[in-house]
N, C-alpha and C positions, 0 to 999 in steps of 0.2 A: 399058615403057608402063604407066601408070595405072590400076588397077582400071576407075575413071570413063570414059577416053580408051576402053578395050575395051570397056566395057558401058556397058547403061543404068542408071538407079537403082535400080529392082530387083535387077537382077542384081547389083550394085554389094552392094546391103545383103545378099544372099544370099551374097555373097563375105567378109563381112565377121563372118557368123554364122557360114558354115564355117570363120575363124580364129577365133574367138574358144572354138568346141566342140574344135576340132585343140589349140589353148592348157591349155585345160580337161582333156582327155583324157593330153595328154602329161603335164601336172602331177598328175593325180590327183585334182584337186581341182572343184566345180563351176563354171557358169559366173560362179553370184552371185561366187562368189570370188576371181572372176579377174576380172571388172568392177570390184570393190574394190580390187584392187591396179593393178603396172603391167602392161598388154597391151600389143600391136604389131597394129597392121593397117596391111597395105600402102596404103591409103588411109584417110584419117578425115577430121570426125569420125563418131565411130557414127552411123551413120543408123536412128531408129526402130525402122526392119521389119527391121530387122538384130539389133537387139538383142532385139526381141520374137521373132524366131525362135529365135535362140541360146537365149532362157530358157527358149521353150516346150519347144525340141525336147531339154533338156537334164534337163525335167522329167519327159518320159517318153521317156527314152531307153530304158528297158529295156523298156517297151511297146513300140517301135519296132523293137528289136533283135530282139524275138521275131518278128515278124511278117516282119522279112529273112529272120532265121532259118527262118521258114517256106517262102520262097518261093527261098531259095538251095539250090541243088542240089548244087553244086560246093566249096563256100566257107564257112565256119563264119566267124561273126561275129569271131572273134580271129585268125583267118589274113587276114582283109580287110585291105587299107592302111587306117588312118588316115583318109585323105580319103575314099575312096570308102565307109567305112561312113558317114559322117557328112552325104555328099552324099546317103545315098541314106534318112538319116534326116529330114534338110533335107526335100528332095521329100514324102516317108512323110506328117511332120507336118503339110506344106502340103497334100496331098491330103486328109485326115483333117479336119484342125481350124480351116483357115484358110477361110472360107465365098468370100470374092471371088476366090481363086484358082482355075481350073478345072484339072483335073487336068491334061493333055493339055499346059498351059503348068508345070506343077510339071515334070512329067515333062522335056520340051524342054530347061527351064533348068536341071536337074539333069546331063544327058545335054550343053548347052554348058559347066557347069563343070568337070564330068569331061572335058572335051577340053582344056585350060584348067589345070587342077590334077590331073587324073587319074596315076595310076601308070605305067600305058604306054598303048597305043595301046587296049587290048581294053578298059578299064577305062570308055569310055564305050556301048560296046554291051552290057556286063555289066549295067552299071545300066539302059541304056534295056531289054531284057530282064527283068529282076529288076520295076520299076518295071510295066513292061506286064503282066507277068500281075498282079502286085496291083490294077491298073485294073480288070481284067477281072473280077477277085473282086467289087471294089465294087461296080461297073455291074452285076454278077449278084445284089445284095444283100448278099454277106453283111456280116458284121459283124467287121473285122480283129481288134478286142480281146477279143472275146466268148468265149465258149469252149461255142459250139457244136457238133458235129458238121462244118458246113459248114466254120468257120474250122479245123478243124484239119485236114480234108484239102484247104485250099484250096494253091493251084500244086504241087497233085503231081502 
């Protein structure tokens, strides 16, 4: 079945940024450069919000990474699958920096693609998990990037 046929357009273009980061990470190389050359996505063409997240979340990845980092207990950024770090970098950046998105649906659609493309079964309550207390930090103010006091003992 279809990217499209499963989801809506969003979801669709969210599906299509976490192949084009998955592309990107297994190659070594960035997203720009993987847009430059040939890619594969299981449905095209790129949709917009698809590629605007792919660049955004590609650009601060390592911002993003720290911040799982932070709230991951169990899990070290390099032992993560592939997708689930990248779903949950997706989400991260959509909560963060994308203003029309509300968390709560970042979260949701993070937590349907990891049922969807997840590693096994736990991989999408890892992320709805992972994802909820970072909610919870921002709803309480702090500031994920900052390197306050607050952010760095936030989800422990």
């Amino acid at each position: 079945m279809s990217a499209s046929k499963m989801f809506g357009p969003r979801t669709t273009a969210r599906s299509q940024a976490l192949q084009l980061l998955f592309q990107a990470e297994a190659l070594g190389r960035t997203v720009d450069d993987v847009l430059a050359g040939d890619y594969a996505l299981d449905e095209g063409p790129l949709d917009e919000y698809g590629e605007e997240l792919a660049r955004g979340v590609d650009g601060m990845r390592h911002e993003l990474d720290a911040v799982i980092a932070r709230f991951s207990h169990a899990w070290s950024i390099g032992r993560m699958p592939a997708v689930d770090r990248n779903l949950m970098r997706i989400a991260l950046y959509e909560m963060t920096c994308v203003d029309d998105v509300e968390t709560a649906v970042a979260i949701d659609e993070a937590v349907e693609l990891a049922k969807a493309y997840g590693s096994d079964d736990d991989t999408s309550r890892f992320i709805n998990g992972l994802l909820g207390r970072v909610a919870a930090d921002i709803a309480a103010g702090a500031d994920l990037f900052g390197t306050d006091d607050e952010v760095q003992e936030g989800g422990e």
